[in-house]
N, C-alpha and C positions, 0 to 999 in steps of 0.2 A: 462585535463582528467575529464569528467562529474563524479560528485559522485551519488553513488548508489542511494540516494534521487532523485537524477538526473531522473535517469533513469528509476525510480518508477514512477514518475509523469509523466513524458514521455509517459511511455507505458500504464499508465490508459490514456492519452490524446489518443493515438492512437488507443489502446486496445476497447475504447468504441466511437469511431470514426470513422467515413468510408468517404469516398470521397462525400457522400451526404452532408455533415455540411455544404463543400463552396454552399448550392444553390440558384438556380436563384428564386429573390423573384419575386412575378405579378407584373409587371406593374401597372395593373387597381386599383386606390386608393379605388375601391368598394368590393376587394378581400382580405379581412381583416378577423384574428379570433383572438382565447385568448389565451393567452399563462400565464406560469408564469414565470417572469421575476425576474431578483433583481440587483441595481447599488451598491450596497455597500456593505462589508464584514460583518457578523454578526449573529443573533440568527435566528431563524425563523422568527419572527418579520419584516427581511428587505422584505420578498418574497411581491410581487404585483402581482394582476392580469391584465396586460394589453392588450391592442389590438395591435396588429402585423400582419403584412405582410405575407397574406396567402404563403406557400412556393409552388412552382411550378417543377413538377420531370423534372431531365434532360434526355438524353434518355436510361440511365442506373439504372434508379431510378423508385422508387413508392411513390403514395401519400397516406398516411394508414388515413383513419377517426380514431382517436385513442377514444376506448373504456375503457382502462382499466390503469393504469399503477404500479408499486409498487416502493418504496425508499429504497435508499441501501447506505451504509458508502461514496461509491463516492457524493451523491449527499450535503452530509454536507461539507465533504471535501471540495468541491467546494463555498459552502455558505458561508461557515465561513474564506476560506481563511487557512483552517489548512493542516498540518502543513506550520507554518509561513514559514520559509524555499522554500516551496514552491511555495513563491509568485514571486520571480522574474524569478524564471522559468517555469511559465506555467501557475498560477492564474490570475496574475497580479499586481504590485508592492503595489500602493496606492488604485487601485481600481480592481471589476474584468473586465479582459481582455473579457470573453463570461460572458454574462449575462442570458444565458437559464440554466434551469437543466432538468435531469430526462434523466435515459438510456433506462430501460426495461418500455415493454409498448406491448399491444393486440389491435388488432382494424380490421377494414374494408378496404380493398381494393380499394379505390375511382377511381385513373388512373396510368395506367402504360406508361416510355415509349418506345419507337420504340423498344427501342434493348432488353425488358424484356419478354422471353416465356416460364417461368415457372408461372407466376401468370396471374391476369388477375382480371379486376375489379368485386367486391363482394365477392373476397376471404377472407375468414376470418385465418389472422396471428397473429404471435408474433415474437420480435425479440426484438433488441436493434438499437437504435441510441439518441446522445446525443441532447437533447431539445428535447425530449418526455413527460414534464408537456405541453400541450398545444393540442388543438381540432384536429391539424393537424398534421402530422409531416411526412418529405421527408425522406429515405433510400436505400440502394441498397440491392438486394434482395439475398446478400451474406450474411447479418447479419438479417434473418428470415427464419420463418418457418411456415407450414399449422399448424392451429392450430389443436388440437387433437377436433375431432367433439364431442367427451361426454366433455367437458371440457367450464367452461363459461370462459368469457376473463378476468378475477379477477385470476383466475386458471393459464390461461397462462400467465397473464404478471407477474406471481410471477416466474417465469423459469429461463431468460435468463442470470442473471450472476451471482444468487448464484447456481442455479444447472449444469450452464456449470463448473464450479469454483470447486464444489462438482466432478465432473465427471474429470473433464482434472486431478485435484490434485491425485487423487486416479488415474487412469489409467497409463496416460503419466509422472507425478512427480512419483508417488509412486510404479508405477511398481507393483501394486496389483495384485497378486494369488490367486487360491484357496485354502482354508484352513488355512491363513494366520491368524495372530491375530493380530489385525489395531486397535485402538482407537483414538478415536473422542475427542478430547476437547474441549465443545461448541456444545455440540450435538442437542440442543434446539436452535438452531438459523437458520437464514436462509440457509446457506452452510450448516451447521452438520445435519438437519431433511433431505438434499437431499441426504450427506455424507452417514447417517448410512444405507438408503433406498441400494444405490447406490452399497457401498460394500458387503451386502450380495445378489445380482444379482452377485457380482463377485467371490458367495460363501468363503466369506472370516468370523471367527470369530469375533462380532465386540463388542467393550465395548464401550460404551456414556459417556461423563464425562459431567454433567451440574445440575443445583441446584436441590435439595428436591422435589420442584413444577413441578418440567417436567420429574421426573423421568419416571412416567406413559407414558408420551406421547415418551418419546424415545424408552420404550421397547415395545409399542405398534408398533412401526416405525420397530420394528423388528432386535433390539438390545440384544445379548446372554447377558449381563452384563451390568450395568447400577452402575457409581461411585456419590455419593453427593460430591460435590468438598468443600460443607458448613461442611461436618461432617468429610471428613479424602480428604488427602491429596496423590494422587494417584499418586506421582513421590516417594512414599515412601513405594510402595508397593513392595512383591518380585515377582510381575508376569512381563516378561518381553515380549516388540510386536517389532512383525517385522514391521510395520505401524504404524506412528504418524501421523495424520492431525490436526494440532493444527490452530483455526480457532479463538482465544482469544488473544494470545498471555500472560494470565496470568501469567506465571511460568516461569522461568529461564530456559534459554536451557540447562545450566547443569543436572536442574532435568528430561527435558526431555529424557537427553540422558542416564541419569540413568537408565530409565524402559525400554532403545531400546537395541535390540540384537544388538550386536557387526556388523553386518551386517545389520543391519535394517534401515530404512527409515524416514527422518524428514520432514515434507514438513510443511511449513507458511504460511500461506496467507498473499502475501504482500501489500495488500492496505490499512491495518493501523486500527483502531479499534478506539472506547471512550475512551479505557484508553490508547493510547498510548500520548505521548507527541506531545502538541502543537507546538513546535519548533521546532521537530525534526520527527514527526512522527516516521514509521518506520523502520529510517535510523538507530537507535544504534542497533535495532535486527539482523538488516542488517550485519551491520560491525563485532556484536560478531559471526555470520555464518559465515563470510568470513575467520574471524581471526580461528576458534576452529575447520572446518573443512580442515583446513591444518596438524592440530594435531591429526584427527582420522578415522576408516575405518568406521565407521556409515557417513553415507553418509546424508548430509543436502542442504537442499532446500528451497528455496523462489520460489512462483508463484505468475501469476498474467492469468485471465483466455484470452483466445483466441475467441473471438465471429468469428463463425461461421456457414453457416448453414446446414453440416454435419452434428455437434454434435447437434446441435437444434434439427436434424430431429431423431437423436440416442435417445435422450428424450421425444420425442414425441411418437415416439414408444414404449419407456417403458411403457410408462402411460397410450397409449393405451391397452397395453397387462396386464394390473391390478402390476404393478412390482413397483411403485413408484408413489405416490402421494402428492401435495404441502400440507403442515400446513401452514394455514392462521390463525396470529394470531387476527388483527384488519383490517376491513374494513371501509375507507371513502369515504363520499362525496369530489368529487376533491376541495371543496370554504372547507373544512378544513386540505389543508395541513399543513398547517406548526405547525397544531395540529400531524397531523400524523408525522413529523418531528422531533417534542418533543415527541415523543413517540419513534421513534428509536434512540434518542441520548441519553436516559436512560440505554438503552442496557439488555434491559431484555425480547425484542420481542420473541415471542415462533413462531419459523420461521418467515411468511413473513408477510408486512405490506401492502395493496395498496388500491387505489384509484377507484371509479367507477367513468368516465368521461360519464357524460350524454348530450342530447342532448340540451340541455341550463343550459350553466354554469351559476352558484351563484356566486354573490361576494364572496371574499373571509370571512370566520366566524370573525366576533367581537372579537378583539385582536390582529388580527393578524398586524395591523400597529401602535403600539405602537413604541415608540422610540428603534430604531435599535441597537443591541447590547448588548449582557448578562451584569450582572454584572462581573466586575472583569476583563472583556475582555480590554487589552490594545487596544490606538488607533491604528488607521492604522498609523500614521503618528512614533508613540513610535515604532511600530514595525518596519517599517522601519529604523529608526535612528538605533534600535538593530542591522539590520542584517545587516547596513552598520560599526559600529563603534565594535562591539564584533570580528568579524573576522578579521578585522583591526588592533585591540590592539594585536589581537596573533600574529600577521606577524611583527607586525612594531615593539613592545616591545622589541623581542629576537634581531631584529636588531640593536635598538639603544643598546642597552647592548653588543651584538659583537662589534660595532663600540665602544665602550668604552674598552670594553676588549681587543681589539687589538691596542689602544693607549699607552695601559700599556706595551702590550709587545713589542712594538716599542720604545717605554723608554728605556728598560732595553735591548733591544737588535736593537740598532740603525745601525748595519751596515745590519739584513738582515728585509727580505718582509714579511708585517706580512698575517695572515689568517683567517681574518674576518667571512670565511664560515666556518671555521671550529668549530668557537667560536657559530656562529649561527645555525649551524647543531647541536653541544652539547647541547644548549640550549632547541631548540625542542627536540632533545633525549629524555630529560629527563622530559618532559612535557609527549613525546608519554609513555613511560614509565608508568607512572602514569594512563594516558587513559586507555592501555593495563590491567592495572591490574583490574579498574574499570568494563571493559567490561569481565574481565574472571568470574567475581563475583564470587572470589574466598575469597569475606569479607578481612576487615581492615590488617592484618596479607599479605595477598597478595599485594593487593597494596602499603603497605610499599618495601616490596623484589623485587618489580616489578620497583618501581621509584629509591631505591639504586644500583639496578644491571648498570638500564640504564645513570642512575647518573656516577657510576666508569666507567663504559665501554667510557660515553661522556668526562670524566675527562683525560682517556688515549689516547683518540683519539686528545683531544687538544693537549698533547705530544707527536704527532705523531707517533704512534704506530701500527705498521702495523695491527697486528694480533685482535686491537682493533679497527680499522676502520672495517676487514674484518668482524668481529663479530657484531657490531653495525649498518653496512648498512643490512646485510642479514635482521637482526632483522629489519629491517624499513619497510620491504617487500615493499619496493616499488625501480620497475628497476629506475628511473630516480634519484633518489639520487642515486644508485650506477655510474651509470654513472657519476654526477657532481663530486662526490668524488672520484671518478677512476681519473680523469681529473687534480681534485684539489691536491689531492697528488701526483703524479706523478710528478706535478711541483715544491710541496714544499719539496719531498725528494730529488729532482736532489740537490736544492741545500747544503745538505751535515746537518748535525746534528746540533739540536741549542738547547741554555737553557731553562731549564725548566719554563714554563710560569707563573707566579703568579696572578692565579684567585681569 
């Protein structure tokens, strides 16, 4: 069964992917332009600008002169290799597996093919596909849009996945009303400046939660209330919304669900953030959602956005009809990204960040190939040995310990069959146990009561105990233990009652 990291990384690979990535490079070795490249996991530092294999559209595709483009959390993701976790399923173990970055991106229509008649060369679009740092770039005309004619391409390539992301969260997750009271966590960032804009077209009350310095510009964006999250602390407040769009992930979902009506709406953004964890990214937030909306009618949600170019064309209309407009925090020349790059991994951009791609690229600015790699950043080689030998020592540990533990009770009770799973299931019990209580963040006091319950309940289940197996699989929430131990007791109560085990 794929874990929810899994599946997160998956669907950014698809989510910002279209059937154009496999394409057909020219032939002619005189059909060359520049792209940015990078062979090694690391800081901004690893990015290079090199020459590449002009890409040629198939006959579902377009060739866009890219003008413009902007950076977004996926494209560190990808640079840096984080979350580690992530690498043997879809970065690439020791090294990365695609070496292009950049999703959203503006530009010119160069050639279409056969089977494309909605566009046509000299169109000016925007859209997403991945390997958008580079002169050229091939897509299918699913994931773009005309671009808004009062709008320069700086404007449009800020759009496509933090205001499709802004728009699908609030709509399709959040089930937005009018009159409703929605707040924003992170209202100064790229998603929340499109977020706040967004919800009140959908006439909804909207409160901004983001630092001192941006107050201004959120309530300017057309925010009723405006929280400093540096001076008070607004899961502690007693106003309560039918809409969360938490787009930081700062806070503890307990506190979120504090300020939510009993009925109201949680939505995350699941592509992971600066402060989330390097080895795990997104995945503990994940799992405390999974686990605490089984326990309550507030209803919670992870997304991740849908590129499309429906909703593209839904945003382009807004902006034409004066209803929504991009905050551009910093503009660059393209030969300084990986300035621009250190600049959104600070996490303090006030919306978007992008790039002008002119008609002769610069090398890239002075610094930028310094030796690869932040300080502090383990090697690739360290990180891999982690994600082979830490998941290893939890599987194999409990083992050898059940294999010893059921030695003992083959000692002491030599005529029956001992149950090595059953010592091994106890084992993990009471490990999950502890997990469970970490993930409620419910502080020291919980997790104690949380790894004693699953402790006794494991302690009984080694003494075959009906009503303590029935109690301690449910708690596992997971169907296939209950199957192996449906399985496994069934055969170890046929045969008939035995002594107490000495753990």
């Amino acid at each position: 069964m794929k874990t929810h990291l899994q599946i997160l990384i998956i669907a950014f690979w698809f989510l910002f992917t279209d059937a154009g990535w496999a394409q057909t490079p020219n032939p002619s070795p005189a059909q060359r332009m520049k792209a940015i490249v990078y062979h090694e996991y690391g800081s901004p530092d690893v990015l290079r600008l090199e020459e590449v294999d002009k890409p040629v559209p198939l006959d579902n595709q377009l060739l866009i002169r890219v003008r413009a483009v902007s950076v977004n959390p996926l494209d560190w993701h990808f640079m840096e290799g984080t979350p580690y976790l992530g690498r043997p399923l879809a970065f690439g173990f020791l090294k990365p597996t695609v070496e292009r970055l950049g999703v959203d991106y503006a530009g010119t229509v160069e050639a279409v093919g056969k089977n494309i008649t909605d566009f046509k060369p000299g169109d000016e679009v925007f859209g997403n596909h991945f390997g958008a740092f580079a002169e050229y770039v091939v897509a299918s005309d699913k994931g773009m849009a005309l671009k808004p004619a009062n709008f320069t391409f700086e404007q449009a390539a800020s759009l496509p996945v933090a205001a499709l992301t802004a728009l699908q969260a609030l709509r399709d997750y959040g089930k937005i009303q009018p009159g409703q009271k929605v707040l924003i966590n992170g209202a100064s960032g790229g998603v929340g400046t499109f977020a706040v804009q967004i919800a009140k077209t959908f006439g909804a009350e909207v409160t901004g939660v983001c630092s001192g310095r941006n107050l201004e510009l959120v309530r300017s964006l057309g925010a009723d209330h405006v929280i400093d999250y540096t001076k008070e602390d607004f899961t502690q407040r007693a106003e309560r919304y039918d809409l969360i769009l938490d787009n930081v992930g700062n806070q503890p979902l307990s506190g979120f669900r504090r300020v939510l009506n009993p009925r109201g709406i949680y939505v995350g953004i699941g592509g992971g953030g600066v402060n989330d964890s390097r080895w795990t990214g997104p995945l503990v937030g994940v799992i405390k959602m999974l686990i605490t909306k089984r326990f309550t009618s507030q209803e919670l949600r992870m997304m991740l956005a849908e590129i499309n170019r429906k909703d593209l064309t839904i945003l382009a209309d807004l902006i034409q009809a004066g209803k929504m407009k991009p905050v551009i925090d910093k503009t660059y020349p393209f030969s300084q990204l990986p300035e621009a790059m250190r600049y959104l991994e600070e996490g303090h951009a006030r919306g978007k960040i992008v790039l002008t791609v002119g008609d002769n690229i610069e090398p890239l600015a002075p610094g930028a190939n310094r030796a690869a790699g932040p300080a502090g950043t383990p090697s690739p080689l360290l990180i891999a040995l982690e994600l082979i030998v830490i998941p290893a020592g939890v599987l194999i540990v409990p083992i050898i310990a059940a294999f010893v533990l059921n030695r003992r009770f083959k000692r002491g009770n030599p005529d029956k069959r001992g149950f090595r799973w059953g010592y091994y299931f106890s084992i993990m019990s009471i490990v999950a146990g502890l997990v469970l209580g970490l993930l409620l963040e419910a502080g020291p006091t919980a997790l104690i009561v949380c790894g004693l319950i699953y402790a006794l309940l494991a302690w009984f289940f080694a003494q075959r105990r009906r009503w303590a197996w029935i109690t301690l699989t449910i708690l596992s929430f997971n169907p296939v233990v209950w199957i192996i131990n449906a399985i496994y007791l069934w055969r170890r109560w046929a045969e008939g009652p035995v002594a107490t085990p000495a753990i």
